[in-house]
C-alpha positions in Angstrom: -1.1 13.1 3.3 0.1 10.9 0.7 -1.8 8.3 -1.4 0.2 5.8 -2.8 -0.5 3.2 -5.7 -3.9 4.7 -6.9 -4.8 3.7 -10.1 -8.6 4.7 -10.2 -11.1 6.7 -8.8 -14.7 5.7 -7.8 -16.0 9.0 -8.6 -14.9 12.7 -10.1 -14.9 14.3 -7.2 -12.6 12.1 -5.6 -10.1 13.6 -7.6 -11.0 17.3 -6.9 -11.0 16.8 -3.2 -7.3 15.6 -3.7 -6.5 18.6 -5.2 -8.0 21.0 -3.1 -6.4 19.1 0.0 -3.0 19.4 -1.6 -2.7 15.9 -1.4 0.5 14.0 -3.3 -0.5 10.7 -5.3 2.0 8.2 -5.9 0.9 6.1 -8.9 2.2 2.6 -9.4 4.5 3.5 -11.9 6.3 5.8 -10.1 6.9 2.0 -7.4 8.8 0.9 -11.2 10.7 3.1 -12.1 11.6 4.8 -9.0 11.9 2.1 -6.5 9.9 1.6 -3.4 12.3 2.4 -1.1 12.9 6.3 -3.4 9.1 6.1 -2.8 9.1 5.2 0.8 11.3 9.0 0.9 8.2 10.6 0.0 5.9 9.3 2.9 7.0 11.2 5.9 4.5 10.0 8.1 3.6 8.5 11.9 0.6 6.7 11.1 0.7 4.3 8.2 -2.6 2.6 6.1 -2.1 0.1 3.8 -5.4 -0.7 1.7 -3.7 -3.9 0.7 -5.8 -3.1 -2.9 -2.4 -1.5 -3.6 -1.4 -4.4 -5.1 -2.1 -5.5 -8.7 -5.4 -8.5 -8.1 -2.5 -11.2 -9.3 -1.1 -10.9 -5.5 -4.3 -9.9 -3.8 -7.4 -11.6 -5.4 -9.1 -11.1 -1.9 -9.0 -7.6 -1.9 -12.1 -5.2 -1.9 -11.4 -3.9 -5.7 -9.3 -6.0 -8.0 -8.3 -3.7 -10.3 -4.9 -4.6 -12.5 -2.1 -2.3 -12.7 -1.0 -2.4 -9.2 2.6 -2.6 -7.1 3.9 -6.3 -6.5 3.8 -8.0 -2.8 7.6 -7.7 -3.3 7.3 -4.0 -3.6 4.9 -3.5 -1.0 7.0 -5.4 1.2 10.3 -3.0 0.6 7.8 0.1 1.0 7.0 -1.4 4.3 10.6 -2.2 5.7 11.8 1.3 4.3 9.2 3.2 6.5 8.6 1.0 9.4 10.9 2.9 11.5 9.6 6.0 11.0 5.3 5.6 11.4 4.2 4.6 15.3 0.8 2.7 13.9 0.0 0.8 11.0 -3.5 -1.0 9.8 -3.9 -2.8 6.6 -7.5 -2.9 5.1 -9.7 -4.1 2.9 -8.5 -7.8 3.0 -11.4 -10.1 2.8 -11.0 -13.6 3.5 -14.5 -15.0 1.6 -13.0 -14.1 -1.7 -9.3 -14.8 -1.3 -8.2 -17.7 -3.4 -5.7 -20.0 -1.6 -5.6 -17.4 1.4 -3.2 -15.6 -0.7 -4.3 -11.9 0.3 -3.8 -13.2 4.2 -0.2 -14.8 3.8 0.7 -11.1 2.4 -1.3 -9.1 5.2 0.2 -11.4 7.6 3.4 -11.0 6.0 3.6 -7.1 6.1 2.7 -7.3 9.8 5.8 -9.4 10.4 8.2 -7.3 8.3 6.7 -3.9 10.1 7.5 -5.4 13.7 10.5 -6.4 12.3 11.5 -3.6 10.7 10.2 -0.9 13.2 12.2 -2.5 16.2 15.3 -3.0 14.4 15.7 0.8 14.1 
């Protein structure tokens, strides 16, 4: 498994458990300096979540946790288009329409649907 764009954790344990289960943690930083599709080369994967909390609360204010310090909707949308043709099923969570200013977190859910159709058929 591979978590990508943490920034926090909710409790201590959290972190333990993602030890123990030998799971890799891309922070956002790594999204800056590396790139998201050099990023995207580390998700090998069929089945794709995006907790669309990923992104910093500037591009998502109707997320569940707006926390700053997260990717762009620009880099979320390269991410997606770089791994589109590998995953077979995608969800994106967390987006909650009662506190999303100017429907802003729906035009980028909506968004990343588009460009994972897109993406995953054109390969």
């Amino acid at each position: 498994m591979v978590q990508l764009g943490v920034r926090g954790y909710n409790y201590p344990e959290h972190l333990r458990i993602i030890r123990e289960r030998g799971i890799t943690l891309v922070p956002p930083e790594d999204f800056y300096t590396l790139g998201a599709t050099k990023v995207a080369g580390r998700a090998n994967t069929l089945y794709l979540t995006v907790d669309i909390d990923v992104l910093d609360s500037a591009f998502a204010p109707g997320s569940g946790a707006n926390e700053p310090g997260g990717i762009t909707s620009c880099q979320l949308f390269s991410f997606v288009r770089a791994v589109a043709p590998y995953v077979d099923a995608v969800d994106i969570v967390e987006v909650n329409p009662l506190t999303d200013t100017h429907s802003m977190t729906s035009a980028v859910a909506a968004r990343l649907v588009f460009d994972f159709i897109v993406s995953a058929s054109a390969a």
